[in-house]
N, C-alpha and C positions, 0 to 999 in steps of 0.2 A: 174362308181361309185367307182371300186377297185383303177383306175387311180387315181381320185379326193384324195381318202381318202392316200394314198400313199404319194402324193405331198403335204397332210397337216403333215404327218409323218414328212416325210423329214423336212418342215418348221418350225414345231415345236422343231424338233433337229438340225436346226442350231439357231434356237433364242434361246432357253437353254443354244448352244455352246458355242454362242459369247456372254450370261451373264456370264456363267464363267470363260470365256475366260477372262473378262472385271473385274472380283473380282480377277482372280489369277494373271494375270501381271501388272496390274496396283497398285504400294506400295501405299499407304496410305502416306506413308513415306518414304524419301532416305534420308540418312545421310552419306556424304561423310567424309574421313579422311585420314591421311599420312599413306599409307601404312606401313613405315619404322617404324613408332612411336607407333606399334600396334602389340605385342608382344603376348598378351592374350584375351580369348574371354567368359566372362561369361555371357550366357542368360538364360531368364526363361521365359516362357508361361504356361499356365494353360489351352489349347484350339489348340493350332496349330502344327504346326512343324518347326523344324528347321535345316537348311543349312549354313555348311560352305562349303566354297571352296574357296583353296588356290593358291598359285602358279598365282595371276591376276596381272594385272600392276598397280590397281590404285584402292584405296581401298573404300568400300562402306558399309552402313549398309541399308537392305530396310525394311521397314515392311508392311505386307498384312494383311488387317483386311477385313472380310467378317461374317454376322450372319451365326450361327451355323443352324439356323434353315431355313430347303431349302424352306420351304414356305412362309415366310419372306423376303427369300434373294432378290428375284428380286423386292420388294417393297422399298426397303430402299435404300436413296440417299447416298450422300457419307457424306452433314449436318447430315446427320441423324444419321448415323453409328459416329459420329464424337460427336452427343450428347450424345448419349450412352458409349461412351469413356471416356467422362469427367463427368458424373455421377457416372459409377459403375464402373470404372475401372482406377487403378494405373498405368501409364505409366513413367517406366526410363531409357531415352535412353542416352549413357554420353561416354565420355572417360575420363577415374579417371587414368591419369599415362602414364603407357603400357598395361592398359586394357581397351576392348570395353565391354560396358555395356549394357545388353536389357533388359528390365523385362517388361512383363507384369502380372499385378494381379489383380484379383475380388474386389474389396472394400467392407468390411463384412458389407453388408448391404441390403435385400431383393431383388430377382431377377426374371426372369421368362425368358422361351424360347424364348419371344422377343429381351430380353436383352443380350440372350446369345451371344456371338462374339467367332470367332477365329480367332487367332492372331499369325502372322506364322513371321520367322525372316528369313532373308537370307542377310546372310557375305560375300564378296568378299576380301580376305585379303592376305597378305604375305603366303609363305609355311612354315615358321620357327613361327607358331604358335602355342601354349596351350591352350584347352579350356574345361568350365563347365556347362554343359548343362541339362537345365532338362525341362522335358516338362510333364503333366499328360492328353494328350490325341491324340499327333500329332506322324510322324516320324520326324528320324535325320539320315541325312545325311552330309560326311565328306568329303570329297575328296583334294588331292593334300597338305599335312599337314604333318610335321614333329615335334615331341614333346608329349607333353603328352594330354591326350584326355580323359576326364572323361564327364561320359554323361548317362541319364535314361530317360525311358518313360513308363508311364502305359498301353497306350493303340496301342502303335504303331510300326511301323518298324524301324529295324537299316541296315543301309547303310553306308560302309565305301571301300573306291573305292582309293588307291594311298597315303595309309596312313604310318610311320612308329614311332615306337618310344613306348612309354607306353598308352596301349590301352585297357581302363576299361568301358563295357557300360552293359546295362540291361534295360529288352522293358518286362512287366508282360503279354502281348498278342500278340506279332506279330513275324514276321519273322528276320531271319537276313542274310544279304547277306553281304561277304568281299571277296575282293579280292586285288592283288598286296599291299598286304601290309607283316610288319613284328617288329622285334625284342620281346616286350613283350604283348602277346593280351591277354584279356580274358575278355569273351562274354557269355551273356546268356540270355537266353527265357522262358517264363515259360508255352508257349503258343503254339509257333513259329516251323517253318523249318529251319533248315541252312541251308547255303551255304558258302563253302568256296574253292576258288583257287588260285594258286600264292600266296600261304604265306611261311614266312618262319622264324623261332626264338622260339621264348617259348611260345605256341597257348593251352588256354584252352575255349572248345568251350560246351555248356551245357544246354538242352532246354528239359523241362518238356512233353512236348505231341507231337513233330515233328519229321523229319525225318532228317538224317545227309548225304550232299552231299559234300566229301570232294575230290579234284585233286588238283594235281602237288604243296604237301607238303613238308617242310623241317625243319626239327628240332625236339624239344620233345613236341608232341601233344596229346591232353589227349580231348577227345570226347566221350561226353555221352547223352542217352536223354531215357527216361522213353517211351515212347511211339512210335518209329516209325522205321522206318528200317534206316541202314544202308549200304553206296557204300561209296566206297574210291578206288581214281584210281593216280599213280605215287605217290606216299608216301615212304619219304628217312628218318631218323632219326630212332626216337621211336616212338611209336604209341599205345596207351592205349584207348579203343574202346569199349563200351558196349552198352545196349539197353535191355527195362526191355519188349519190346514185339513187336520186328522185325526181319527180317531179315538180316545177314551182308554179303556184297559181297565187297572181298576188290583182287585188281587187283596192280600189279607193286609195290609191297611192299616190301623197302630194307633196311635191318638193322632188330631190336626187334621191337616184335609186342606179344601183348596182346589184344584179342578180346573175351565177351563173350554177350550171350543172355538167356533170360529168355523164348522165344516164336516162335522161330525162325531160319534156316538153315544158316549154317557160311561155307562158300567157298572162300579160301581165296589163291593167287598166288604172292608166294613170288621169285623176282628178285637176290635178295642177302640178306644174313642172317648174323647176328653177333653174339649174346650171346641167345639171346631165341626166343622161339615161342611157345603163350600156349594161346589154342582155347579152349573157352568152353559153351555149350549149355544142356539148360535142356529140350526142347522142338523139337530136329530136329538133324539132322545128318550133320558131317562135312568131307567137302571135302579139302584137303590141297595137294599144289604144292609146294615143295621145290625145289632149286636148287641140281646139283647132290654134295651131301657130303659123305667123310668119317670118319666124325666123328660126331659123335649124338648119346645123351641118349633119349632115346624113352622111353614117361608113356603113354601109348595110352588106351583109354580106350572107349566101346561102344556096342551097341547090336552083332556087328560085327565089327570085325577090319581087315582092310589088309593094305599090304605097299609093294610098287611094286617100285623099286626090293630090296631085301632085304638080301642083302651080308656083310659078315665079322660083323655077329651079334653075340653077347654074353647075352644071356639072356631067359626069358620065352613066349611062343607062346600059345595062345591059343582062341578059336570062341572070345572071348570078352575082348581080355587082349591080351597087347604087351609091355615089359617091357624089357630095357637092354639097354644094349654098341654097338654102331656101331662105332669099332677102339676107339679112347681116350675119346668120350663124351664130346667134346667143347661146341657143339651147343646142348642146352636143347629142345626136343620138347614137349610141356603135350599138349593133346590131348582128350575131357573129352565131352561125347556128351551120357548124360542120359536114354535119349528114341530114337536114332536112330544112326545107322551106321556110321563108321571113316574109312576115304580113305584119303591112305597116297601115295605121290606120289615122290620119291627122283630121 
């Protein structure tokens, strides 16, 4: 009986598999075009998501229409999906110039879960592309693109994988994952976790309820998120880093750095130092590893303070306070941890 009912399991998920197997790879629509003549990419859905990717030989526009609704899905032919396209919904697919054009929209005119569709785009295009993307319910993904890339979604993920150039996107619920990319980013979530590694240029990354996972950074990066911890591991520039209720663990840290938290323990191991370093917590105590220097103004401050070792110092000592010159004072430390202990390690 357990055999029987197993091998209808199984059965039952590979005919699910290969329906959606059969709604996601099969476009609705392909529209081919000269890759060379296709400079820019503006699309718009109201339901799906959207992909570029650049860097192909031969250029392409597909489109994937599937009801929104799973109970529906496997009932509807592809007539079918195809009558409800041309009833309630605007389609324009076009190349106006040096721009490739998608849109899909709702026609203001009564609907229901029957009629819902999602309607996803996927570009295959040059690397020396621009594009504007928006979507209120899908992700977007970017990959292999050089230029400017402006892009939003309401309900979903941002992915950018090999990107460089000016890079402006925002997702009100999902995550965001970037990697090997650079020059000018700036990303945000209002929902989401990031991820980011292999970037490098002027990075502002910013998500209301997630966690921040940032490696092997380079330049002036500015990372913040209201709700979840922070890790940052090889990080060379500047680095401005807060969290209104995690913890921060930040490792191979070279150059200025600025980290603080609202709720949470900051341990942070600096490689090489340049002009400051100022840790601060209201809720947890902070460990800090500098390189060995002789010269630092120390403001330390906490339940308990120590700094091991602590030679050629000019200034005040005492259980909660460490204040003064070590030699000229190049390198600034403040050190600020409200309700728990500051270990200082030169």
């Amino acid at each position: 009986m357990k055999k029987n009912l197993l091998l209808i399991v199984l059965l039952l998920g590979t005919l699910l598999s290969n329906a959606q197997r059969r709604f996601n790879e099969e476009p609705y629509l392909i529209k081919p075009f000269n890759i060379a003549a296709v400079s820019n990419v503006n699309m718009e859905t109201s339901g799906g998501s959207i992909t570029v990717e650049g860097g192909s030989g031969t250029g392409s526009l597909e489109m994937y229409v599937q009801p929104s609704n799973s109970e529906v899905r496997h009932r509807m032919s592809q007539s079918d999906i195809k009558a409800v396209l041309d009833q309630y919904y605007d389609i324009d697919v076009r190349i106006d110039g040096t721009t490739l054009i998608a849109k899909a929209r709702r026609k203001d005119k009564p609907w229901t879960n029957k009629t819902a569709l999602s309607i996803s785009f996927v570009v295959h295009s040059g690397s020396r592309v621009s594009s504007d993307l928006s979507t209120s319910g899908g992700s977007i993904s970017l990959s292999k693109l050089s230029g400017n890339q402006l892009f939003k979604t309401s309900g979903g993920s941002l992915h950018i994988n090999g990107v460089n150039g000016k890079i402006a996107g925002k997702t009100s619920g999902g995550s965001i994952d970037l990697s090997n990319a650079g020059n000018d980013i700036d990303l945000q979530t209002s929902g989401g976790s990031i991820h980011a590694d292999h970037v490098s240029g002027t990075i502002r990354l910013q998500t209301s309820g997630g966690s921040l996972s940032l490696s092997d950074l380079e330049g002036d990066i500015r990372a913040h998120t209201s709700g979840g911890s922070i890790t940052a591991t090889n990080i060379s520039g500047t680095l401005l880093t807060g969290t209104s209720g995690g913890s921060v663990t930040l490792k191979g840290i070279s150059g200025n750095l600025e980290a603080s938290t609202s709720g949470g323990r900051i341990s942070a191991t600096m490689n090489r130092t340049k002009d400051y370093v100022k840790l601060h917590t209201s809720a947890g105590g902070v460990n800090l590893q500098l390189p060995r220097t002789r010269n630092a103004k120390l403001d330390l401050s906490g339940n308990r303070v120590s700094v091991n070792p602590l030679n050629n110092f000019n200034g005040t000592i005492d259980k909660s306070k460490i204040k003064g010159m070590i030699g000229d004072g190049r390198l600034a430390v403040e050190v600020t941890a409200s309700s728990g202990n500051v270990e200082v390690s030169l």
